[in-house]
Residue frames as qw, qx, qy, qz and C-alpha x, y, z in Angstrom:
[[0.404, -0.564, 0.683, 0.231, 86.48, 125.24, 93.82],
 [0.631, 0.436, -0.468, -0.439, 87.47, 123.45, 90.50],
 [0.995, -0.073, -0.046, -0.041, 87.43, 119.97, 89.79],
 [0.756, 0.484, -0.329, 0.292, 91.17, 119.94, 89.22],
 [0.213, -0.469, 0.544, -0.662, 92.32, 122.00, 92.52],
 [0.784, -0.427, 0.214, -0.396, 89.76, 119.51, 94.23],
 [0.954, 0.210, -0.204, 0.066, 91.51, 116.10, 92.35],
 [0.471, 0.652, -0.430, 0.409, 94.72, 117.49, 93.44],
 [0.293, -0.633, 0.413, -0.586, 94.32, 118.40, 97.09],
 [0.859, -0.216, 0.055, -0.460, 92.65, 115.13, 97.29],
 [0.836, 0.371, -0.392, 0.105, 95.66, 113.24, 96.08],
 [0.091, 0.482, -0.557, 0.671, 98.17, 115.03, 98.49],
 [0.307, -0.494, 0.618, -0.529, 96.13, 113.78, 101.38],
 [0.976, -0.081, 0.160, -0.121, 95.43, 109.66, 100.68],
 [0.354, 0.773, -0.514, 0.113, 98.92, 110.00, 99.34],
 [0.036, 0.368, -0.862, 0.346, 100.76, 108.32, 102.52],
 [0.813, -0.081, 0.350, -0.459, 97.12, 106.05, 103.57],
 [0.666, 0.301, -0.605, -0.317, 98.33, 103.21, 101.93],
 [0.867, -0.312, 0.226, -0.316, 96.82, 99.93, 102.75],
 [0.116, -0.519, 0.834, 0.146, 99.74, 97.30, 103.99],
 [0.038, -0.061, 0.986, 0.152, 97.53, 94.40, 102.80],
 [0.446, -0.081, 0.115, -0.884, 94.13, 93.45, 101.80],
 [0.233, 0.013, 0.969, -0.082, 91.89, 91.06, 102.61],
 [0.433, 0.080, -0.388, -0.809, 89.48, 89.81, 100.15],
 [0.426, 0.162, 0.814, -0.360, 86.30, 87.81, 100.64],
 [0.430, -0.033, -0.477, -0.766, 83.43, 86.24, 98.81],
 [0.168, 0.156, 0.825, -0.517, 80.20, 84.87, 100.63],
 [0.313, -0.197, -0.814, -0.448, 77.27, 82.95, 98.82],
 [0.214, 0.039, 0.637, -0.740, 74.32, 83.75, 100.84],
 [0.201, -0.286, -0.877, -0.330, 71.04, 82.30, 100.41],
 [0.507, -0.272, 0.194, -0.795, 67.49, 84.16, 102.41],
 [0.387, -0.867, -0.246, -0.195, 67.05, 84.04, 104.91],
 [0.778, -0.052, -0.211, 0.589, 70.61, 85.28, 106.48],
 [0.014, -0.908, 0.079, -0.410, 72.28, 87.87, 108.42],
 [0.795, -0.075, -0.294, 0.526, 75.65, 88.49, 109.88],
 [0.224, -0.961, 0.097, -0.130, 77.22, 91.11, 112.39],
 [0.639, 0.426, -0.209, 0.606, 80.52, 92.14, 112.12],
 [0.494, -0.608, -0.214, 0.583, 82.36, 93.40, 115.65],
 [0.219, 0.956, -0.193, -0.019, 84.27, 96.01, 112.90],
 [0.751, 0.197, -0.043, 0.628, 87.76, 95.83, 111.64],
 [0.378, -0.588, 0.265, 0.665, 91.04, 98.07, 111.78],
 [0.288, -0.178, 0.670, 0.661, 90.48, 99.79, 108.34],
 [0.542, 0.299, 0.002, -0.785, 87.90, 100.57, 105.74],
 [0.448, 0.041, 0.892, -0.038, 85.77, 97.99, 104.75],
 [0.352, 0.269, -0.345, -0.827, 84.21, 98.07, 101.31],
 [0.504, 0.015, 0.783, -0.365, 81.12, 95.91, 100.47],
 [0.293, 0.353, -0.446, -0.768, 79.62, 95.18, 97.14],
 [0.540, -0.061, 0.837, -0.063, 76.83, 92.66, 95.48],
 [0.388, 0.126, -0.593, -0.694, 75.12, 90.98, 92.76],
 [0.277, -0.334, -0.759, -0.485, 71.93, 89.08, 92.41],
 [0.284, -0.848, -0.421, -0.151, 69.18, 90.04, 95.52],
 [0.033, -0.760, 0.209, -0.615, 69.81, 92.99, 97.28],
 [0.539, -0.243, -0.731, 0.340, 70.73, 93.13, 101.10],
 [0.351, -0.851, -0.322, -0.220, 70.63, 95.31, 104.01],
 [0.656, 0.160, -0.485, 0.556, 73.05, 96.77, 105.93],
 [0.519, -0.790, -0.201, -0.257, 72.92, 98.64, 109.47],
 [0.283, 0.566, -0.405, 0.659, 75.67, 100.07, 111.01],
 [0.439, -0.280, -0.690, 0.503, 75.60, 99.47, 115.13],
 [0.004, -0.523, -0.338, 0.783, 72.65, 102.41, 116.39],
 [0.148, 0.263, -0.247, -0.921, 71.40, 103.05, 112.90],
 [0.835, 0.252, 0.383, -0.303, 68.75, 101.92, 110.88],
 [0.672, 0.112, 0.678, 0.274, 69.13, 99.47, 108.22],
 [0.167, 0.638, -0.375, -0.652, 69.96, 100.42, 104.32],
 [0.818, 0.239, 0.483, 0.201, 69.23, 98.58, 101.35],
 [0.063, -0.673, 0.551, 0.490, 72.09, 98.01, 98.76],
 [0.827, 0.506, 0.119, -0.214, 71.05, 97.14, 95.36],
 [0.864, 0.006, 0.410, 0.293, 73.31, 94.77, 93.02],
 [0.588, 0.434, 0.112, 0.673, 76.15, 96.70, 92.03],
 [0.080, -0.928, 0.073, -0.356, 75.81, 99.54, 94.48],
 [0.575, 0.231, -0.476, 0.624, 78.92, 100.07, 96.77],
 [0.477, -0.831, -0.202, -0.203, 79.01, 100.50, 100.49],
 [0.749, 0.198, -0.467, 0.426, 81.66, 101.30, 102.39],
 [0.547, -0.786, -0.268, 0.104, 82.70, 101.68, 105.98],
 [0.449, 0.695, -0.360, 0.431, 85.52, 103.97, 106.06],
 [0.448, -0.562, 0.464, -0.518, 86.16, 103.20, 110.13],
 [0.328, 0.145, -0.933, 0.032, 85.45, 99.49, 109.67],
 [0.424, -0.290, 0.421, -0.748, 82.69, 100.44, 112.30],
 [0.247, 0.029, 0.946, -0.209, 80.68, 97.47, 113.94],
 [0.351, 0.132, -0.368, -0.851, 77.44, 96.52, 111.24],
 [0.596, 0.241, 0.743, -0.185, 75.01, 93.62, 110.51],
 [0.394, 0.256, -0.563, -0.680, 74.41, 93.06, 106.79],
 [0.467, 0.199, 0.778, -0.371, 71.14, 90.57, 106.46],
 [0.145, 0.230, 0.756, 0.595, 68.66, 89.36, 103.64],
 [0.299, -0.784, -0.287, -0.461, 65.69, 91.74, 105.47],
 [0.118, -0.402, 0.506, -0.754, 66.22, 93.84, 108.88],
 [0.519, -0.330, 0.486, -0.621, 65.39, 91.99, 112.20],
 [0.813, 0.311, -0.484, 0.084, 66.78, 88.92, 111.07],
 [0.701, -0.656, 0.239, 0.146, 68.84, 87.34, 114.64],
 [0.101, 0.850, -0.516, -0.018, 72.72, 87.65, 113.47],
 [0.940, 0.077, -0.196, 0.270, 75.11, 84.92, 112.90],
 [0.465, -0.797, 0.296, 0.248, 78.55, 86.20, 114.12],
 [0.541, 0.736, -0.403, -0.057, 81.11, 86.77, 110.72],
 [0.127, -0.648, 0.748, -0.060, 83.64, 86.01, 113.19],
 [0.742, -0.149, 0.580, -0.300, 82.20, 82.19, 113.60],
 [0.853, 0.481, 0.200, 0.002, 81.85, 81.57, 109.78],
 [0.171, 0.915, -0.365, 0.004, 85.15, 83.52, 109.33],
 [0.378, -0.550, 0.736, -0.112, 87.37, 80.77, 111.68],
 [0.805, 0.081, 0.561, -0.172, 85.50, 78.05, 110.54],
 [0.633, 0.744, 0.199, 0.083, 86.88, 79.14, 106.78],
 [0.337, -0.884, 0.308, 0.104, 89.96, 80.42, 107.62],
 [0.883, 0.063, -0.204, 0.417, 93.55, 79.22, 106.40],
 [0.470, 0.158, -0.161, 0.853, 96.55, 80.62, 108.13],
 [0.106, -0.338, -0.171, 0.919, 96.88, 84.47, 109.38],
 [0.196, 0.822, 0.371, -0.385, 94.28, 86.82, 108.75],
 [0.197, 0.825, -0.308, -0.430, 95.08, 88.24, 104.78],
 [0.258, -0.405, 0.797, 0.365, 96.93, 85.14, 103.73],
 [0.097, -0.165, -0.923, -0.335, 94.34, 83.82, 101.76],
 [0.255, -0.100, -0.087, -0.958, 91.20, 85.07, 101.05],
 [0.153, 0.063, 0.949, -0.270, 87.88, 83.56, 102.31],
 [0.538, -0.029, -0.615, -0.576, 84.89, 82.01, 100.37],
 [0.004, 0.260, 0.948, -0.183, 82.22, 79.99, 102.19],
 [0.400, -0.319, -0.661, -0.549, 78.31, 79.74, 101.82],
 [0.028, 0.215, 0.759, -0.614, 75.38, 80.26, 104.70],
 [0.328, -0.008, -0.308, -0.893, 72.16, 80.75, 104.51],
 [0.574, 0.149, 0.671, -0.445, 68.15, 79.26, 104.23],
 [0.365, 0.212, 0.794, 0.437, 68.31, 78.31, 100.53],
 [0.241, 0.838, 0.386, -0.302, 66.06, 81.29, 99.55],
 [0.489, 0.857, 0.105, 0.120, 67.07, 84.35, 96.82],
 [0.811, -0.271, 0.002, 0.519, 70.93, 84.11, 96.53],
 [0.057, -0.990, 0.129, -0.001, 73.15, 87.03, 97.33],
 [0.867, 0.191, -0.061, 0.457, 76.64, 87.33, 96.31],
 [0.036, -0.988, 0.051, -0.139, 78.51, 89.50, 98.47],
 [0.650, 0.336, -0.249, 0.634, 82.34, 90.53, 97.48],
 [0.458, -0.869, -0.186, -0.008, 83.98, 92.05, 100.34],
 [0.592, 0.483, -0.251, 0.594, 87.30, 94.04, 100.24],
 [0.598, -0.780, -0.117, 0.146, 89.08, 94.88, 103.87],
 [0.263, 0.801, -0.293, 0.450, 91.89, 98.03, 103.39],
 [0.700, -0.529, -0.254, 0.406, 94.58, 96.95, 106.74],
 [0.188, 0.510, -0.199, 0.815, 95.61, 99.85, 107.83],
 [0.344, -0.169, -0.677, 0.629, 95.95, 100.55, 111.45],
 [0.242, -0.754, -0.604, 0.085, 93.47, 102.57, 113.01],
 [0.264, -0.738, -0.089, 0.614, 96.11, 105.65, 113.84],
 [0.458, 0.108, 0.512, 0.719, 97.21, 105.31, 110.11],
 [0.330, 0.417, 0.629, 0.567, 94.31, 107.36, 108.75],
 [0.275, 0.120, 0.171, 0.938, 94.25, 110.49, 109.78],
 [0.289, 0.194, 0.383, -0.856, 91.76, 113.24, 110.24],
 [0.364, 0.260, -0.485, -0.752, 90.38, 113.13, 106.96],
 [0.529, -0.136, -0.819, -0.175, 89.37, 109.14, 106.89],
 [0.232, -0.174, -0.864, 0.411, 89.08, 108.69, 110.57],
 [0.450, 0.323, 0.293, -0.779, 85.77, 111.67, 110.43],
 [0.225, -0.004, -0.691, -0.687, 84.35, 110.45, 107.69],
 [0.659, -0.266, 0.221, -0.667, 80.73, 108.89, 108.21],
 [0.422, -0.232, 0.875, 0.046, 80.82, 105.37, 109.38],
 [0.622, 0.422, 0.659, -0.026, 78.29, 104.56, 106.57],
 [0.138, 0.633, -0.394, -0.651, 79.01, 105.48, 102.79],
 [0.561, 0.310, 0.756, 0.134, 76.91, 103.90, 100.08],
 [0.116, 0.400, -0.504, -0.757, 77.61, 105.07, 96.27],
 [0.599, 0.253, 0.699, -0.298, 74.72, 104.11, 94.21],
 [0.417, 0.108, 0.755, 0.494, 74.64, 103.01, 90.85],
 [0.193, 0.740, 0.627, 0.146, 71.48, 104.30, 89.83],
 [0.087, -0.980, -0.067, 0.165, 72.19, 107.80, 91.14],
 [0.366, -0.709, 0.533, 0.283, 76.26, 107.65, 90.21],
 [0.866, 0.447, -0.181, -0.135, 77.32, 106.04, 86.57],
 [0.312, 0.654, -0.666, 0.177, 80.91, 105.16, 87.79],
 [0.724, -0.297, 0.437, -0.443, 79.49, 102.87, 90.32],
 [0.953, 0.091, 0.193, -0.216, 79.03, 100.27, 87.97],
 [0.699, 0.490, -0.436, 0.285, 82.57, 99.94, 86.70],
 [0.313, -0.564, 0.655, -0.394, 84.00, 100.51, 90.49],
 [0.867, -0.062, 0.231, -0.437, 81.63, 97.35, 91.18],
 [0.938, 0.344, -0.047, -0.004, 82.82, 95.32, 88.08],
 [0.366, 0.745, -0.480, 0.284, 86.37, 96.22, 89.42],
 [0.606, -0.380, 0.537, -0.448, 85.60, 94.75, 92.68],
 [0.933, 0.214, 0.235, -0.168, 84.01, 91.52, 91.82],
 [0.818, 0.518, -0.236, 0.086, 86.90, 90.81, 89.09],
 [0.151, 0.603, -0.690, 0.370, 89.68, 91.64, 91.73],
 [0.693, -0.274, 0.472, -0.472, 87.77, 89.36, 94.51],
 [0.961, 0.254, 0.063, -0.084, 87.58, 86.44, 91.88],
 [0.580, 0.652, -0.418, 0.251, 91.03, 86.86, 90.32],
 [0.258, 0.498, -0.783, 0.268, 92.59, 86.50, 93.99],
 [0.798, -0.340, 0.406, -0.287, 90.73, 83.74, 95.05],
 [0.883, 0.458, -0.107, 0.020, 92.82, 81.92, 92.76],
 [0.720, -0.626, 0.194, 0.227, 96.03, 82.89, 94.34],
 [0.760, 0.590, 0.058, 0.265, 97.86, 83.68, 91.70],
 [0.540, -0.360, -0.227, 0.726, 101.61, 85.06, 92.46],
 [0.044, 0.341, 0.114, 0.932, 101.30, 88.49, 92.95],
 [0.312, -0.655, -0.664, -0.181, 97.68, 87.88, 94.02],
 [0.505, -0.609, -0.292, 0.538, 98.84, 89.95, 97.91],
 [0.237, -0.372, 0.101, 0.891, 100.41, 93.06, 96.54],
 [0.114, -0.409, -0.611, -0.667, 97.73, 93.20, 93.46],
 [0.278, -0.752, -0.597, -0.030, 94.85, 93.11, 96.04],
 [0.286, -0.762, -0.280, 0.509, 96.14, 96.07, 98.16],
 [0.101, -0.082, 0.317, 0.939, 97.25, 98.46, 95.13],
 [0.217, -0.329, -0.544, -0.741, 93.71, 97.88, 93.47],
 [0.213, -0.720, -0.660, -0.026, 92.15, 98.70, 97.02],
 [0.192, -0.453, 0.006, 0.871, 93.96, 101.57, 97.18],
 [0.146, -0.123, -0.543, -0.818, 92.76, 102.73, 93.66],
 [0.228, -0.662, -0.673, -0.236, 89.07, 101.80, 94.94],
 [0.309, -0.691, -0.510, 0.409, 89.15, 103.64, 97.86],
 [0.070, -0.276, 0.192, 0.939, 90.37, 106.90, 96.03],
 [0.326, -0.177, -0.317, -0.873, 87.87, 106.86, 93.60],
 [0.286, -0.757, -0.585, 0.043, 84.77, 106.12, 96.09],
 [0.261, -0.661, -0.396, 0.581, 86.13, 108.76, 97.70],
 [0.181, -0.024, 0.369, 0.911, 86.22, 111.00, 94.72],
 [0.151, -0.358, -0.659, -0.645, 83.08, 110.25, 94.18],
 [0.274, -0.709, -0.529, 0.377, 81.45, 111.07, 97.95],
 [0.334, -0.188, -0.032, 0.923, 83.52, 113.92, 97.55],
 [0.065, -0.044, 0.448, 0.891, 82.26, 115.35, 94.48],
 [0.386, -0.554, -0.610, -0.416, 78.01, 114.26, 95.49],
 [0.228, -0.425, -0.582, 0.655, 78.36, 116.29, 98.39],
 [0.212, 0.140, 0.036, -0.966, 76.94, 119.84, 96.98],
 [0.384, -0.063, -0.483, -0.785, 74.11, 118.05, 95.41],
 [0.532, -0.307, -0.775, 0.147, 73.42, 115.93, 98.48],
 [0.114, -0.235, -0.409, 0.875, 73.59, 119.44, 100.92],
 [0.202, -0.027, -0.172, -0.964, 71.20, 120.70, 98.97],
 [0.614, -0.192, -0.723, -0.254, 69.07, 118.05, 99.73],
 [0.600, -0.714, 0.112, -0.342, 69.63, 118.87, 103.80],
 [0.983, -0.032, -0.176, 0.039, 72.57, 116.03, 104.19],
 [0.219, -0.957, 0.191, -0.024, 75.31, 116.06, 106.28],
 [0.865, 0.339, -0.171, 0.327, 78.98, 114.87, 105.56],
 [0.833, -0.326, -0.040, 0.446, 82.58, 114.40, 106.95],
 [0.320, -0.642, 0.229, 0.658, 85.55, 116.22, 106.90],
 [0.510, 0.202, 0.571, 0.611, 86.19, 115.83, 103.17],
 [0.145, 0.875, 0.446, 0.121, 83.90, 119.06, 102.84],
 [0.265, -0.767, 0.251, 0.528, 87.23, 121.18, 103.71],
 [0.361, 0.026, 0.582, 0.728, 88.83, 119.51, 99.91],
 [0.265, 0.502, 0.633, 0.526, 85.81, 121.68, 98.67],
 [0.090, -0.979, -0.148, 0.104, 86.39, 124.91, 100.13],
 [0.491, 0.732, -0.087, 0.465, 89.12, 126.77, 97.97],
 [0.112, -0.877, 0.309, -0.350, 90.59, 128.39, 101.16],
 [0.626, -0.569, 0.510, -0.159, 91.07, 125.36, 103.20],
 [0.920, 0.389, 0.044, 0.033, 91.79, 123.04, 100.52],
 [0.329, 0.764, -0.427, 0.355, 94.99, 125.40, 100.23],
 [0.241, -0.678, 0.582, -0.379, 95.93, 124.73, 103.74],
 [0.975, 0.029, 0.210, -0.058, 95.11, 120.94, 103.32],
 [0.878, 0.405, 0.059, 0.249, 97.15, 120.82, 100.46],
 [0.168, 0.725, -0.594, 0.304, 100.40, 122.97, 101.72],
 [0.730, -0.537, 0.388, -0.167, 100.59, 120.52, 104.97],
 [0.906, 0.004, 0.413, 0.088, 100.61, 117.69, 102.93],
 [0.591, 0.770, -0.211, 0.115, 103.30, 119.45, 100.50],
 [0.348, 0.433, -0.548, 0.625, 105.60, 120.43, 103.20],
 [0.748, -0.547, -0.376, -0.022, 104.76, 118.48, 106.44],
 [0.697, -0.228, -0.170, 0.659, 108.37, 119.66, 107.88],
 [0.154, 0.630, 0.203, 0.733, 107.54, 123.44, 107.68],
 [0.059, -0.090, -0.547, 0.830, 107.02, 125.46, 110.96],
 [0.208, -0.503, -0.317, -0.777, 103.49, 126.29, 110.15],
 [0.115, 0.141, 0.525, -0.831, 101.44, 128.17, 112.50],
 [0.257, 0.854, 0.451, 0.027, 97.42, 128.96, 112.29],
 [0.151, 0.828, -0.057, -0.537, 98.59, 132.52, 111.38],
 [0.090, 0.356, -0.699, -0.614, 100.94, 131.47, 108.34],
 [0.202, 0.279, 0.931, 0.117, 98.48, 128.77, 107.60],
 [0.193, 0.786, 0.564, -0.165, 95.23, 131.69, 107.25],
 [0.131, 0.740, -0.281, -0.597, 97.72, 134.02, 105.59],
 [0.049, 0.090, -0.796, -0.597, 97.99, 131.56, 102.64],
 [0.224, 0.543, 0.809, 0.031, 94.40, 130.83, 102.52],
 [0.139, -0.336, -0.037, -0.931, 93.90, 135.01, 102.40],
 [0.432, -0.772, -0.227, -0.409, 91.66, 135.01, 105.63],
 [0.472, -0.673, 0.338, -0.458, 91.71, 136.20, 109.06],
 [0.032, 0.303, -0.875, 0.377, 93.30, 133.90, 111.91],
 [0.509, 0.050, 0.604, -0.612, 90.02, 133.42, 113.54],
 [0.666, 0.214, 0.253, -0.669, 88.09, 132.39, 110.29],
 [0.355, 0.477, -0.804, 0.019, 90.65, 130.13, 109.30],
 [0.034, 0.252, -0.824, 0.507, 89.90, 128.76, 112.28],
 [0.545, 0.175, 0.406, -0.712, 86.68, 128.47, 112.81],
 [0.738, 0.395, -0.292, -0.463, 85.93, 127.24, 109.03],
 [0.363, 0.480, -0.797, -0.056, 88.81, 124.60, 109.42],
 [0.303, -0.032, 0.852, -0.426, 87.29, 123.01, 112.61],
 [0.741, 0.379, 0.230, -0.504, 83.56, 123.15, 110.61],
 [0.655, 0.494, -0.281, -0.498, 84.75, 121.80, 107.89],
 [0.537, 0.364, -0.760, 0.041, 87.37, 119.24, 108.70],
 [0.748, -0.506, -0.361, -0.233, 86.34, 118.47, 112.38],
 [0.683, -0.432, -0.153, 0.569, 89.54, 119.48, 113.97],
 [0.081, 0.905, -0.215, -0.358, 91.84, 122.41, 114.28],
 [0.623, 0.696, -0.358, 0.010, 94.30, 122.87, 111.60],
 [0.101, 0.620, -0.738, 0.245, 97.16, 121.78, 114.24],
 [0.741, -0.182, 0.586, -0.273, 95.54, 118.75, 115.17],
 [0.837, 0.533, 0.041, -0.119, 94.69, 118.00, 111.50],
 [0.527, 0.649, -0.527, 0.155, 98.95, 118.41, 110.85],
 [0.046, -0.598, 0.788, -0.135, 100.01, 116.95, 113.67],
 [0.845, 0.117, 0.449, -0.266, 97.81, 113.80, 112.76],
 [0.745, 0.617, -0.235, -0.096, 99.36, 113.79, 109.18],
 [0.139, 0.732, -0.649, 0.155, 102.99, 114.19, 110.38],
 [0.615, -0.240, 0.697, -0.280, 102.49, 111.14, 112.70],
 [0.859, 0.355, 0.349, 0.121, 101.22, 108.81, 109.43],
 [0.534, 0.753, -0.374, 0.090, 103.68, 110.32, 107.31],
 [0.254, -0.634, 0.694, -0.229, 106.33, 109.54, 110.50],
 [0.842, -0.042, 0.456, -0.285, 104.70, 105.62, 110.55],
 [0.821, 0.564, 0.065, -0.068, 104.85, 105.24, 107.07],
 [0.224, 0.852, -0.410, 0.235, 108.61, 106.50, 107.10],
 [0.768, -0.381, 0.429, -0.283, 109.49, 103.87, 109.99],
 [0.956, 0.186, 0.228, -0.012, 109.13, 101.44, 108.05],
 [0.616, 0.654, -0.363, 0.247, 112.12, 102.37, 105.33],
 [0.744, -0.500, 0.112, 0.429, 115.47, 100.91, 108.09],
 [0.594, 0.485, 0.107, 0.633, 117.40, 102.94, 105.88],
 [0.160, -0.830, -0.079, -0.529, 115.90, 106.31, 107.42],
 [0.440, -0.052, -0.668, 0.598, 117.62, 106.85, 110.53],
 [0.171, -0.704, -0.657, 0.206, 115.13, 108.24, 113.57],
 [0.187, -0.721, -0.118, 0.657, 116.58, 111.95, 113.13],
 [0.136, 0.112, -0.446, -0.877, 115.72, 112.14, 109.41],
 [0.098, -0.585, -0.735, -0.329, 112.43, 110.97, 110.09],
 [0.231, -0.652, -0.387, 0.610, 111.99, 113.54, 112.83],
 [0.043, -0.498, 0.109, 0.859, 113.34, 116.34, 110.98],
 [0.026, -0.295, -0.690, -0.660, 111.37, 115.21, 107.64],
 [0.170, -0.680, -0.640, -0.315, 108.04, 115.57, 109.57],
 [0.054, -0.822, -0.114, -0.555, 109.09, 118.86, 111.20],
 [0.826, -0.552, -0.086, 0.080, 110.95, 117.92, 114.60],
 [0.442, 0.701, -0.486, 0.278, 114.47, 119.27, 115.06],
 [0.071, -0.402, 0.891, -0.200, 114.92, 117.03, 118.21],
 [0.423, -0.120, -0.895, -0.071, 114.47, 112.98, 118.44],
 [0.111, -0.169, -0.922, 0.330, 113.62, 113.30, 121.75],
 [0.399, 0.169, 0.377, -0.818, 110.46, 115.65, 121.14],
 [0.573, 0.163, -0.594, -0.541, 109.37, 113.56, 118.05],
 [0.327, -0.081, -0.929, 0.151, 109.80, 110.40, 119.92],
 [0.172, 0.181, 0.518, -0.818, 107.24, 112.04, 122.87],
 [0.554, 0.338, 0.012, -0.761, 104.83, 112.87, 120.25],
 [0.793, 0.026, -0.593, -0.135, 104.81, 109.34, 118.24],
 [0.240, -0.012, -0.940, 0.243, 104.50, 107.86, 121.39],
 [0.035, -0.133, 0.056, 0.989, 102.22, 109.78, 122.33],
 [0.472, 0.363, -0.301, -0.745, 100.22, 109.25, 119.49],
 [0.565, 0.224, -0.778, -0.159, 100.64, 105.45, 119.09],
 [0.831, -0.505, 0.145, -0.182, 101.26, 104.23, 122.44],
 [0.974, 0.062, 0.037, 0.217, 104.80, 103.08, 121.44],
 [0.408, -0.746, 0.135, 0.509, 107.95, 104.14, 120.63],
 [0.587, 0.540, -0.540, -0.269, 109.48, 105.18, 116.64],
 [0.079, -0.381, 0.921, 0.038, 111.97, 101.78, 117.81],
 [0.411, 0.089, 0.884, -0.205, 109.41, 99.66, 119.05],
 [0.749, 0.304, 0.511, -0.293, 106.98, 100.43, 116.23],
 [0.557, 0.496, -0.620, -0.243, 109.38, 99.78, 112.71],
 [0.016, -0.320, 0.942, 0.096, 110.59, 96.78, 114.81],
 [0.550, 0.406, 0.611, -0.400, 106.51, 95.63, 115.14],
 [0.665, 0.673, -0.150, -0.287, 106.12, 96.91, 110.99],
 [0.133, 0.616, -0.761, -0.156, 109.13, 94.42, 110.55],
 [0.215, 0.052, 0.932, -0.288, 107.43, 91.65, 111.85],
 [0.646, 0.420, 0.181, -0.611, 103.23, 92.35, 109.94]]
């Protein structure tokens, strides 16, 4: 598959993932230190400069992340990040309250911890976005994604993009709230370009990666990238494996291997975020969102986003009216 077919397909499906708000940290750490994080709603992106740290996802072992390499959790999953493994944990959440102004997001947080040892600066960038918001595509990913500098040359300008947005809105500057979540949107596309695009040279190696391994198969890519053209189409698996040019079955089969669901889970996951995202506009009345994401009646749409949420289309624009 070409780079250009891949850049595309990829666009069409972070297209509607946009993050309503982001929250930006910075945390002076000093060795000996280590915090555990419960996990957020949302990818979490992680990023330092002077000593390295560790980081360790809940059941895995520990990673070290050199100064300027990028880690990110695309799940938010529960972690521990530390100045060496098997370090006892602080709870984030403790230093988090104790630093806090206001609501969660209103104001980014900055505070210091530590044992006065080799000091770690670590910039931390948190993508809200609801948990149902993201789809097949994010929500398989692996919970642990670390883009390394040494091994990746775009790293280091992602990094220096971080670090300059993290500074710029601890200042608060107006705008500061709507800046931070455009330029983590723009990060999180290109990390994920780049996982994307070090998967063949990482398989060859025996490694094993998320769904994204459908945007690099030419057949399913197509069916990735019709869904997310025309979400309000009837498709079927059979029209779906007659544009790819294969068989029903090996449509099928490949789409589950590659993306981790069937193809009709995988659309009726989109149609739902596309249906969320659409909510929001009070303009849209509830039977052009239906019929945009393929529903010709309210009340089966309404079933399925409830469904799907746990709510109702009403109850959740009036809840996105209120964030």
């Amino acid at each position: 598959m070409d780079t250009e077919r891949g850049g595309d397909v990829l666009s069409h499906v972070l297209a509607t993932y946009r993050s309503e708000r982001a929250v930006t940290a910075r945390f002076s750490l000093s060795a000996p230190w280590s915090l555990h994080s419960t996990g957020v709603a949302g990818p979490l992106i992680r990023m330092c400069t002077g000593a390295p740290y560790w980081i360790a996802v809940d059941g895995a072992e520990p990673v070290q992340v050199a100064p300027h390499d990028i880690a990110m959790l695309p799940q938010g999953g529960a972690h521990t990040v530390s100045s060496a493994p098997g370090l006892e944990p602080v709870p984030f959440r403790s230093l988090i309250e104790a630093h806090s102004v206001g609501r969660h997001g209103d104001h980014p947080i900055v505070f210091s911890h530590g044992g006065g040892g080799p000091a770690t600066e670590l910039f931390s960038l948190h993508l809200w976005m609801p948990a149902q918001g993201l789809g097949s595509i994010i929500g398989s990913l692996p919970p642990l994604i670390v883009l390394r500098q040494a091994q990746i040359p775009t790293t280091a300008s992602l990094a220096q993009a971080m670090e300059t947005l993290v500074n710029e809105t601890i200042t608060q500057r107006p705008g500061w709230q709507l800046s931070a979540a455009r330029m983590a949107d723009l990060l999180l596309v290109h990390i994920l370009c780049e996982h994307l695009y070090a998967q063949p040279q990482a398989q060859e190696h025996g490694e094993k990666f998320g769904s994204l391994r459908g945007l690099d198969d030419e057949s399913i890519a197509r069916a990735i990238s019709l869904m997310h053209e025309r979400p309000g189409h009837p498709w079927s698996v059979a029209s779906l494996a007659q544009a790819s040019y294969l068989s029903r079955t090996v449509f099928s089969e490949r789409f589950r291997a590659l993306v981790g669901v069937t193809p009709m889970h995988y659309l009726g996951s989109y149609r739902m975020t596309l249906a969320a995202e659409k909510l929001k506009n009070r303009q849209l009345s509830l039977h052009q969102v239906a019929e945009a994401v393929g529903y010709a009646s309210e009340k089966a749409f309404s079933r399925a986003f409830q469904r799907w949420t746990g709510m109702t289309p009403s109850a959740y624009a009036r809840r996105a009216e209120t964030d």
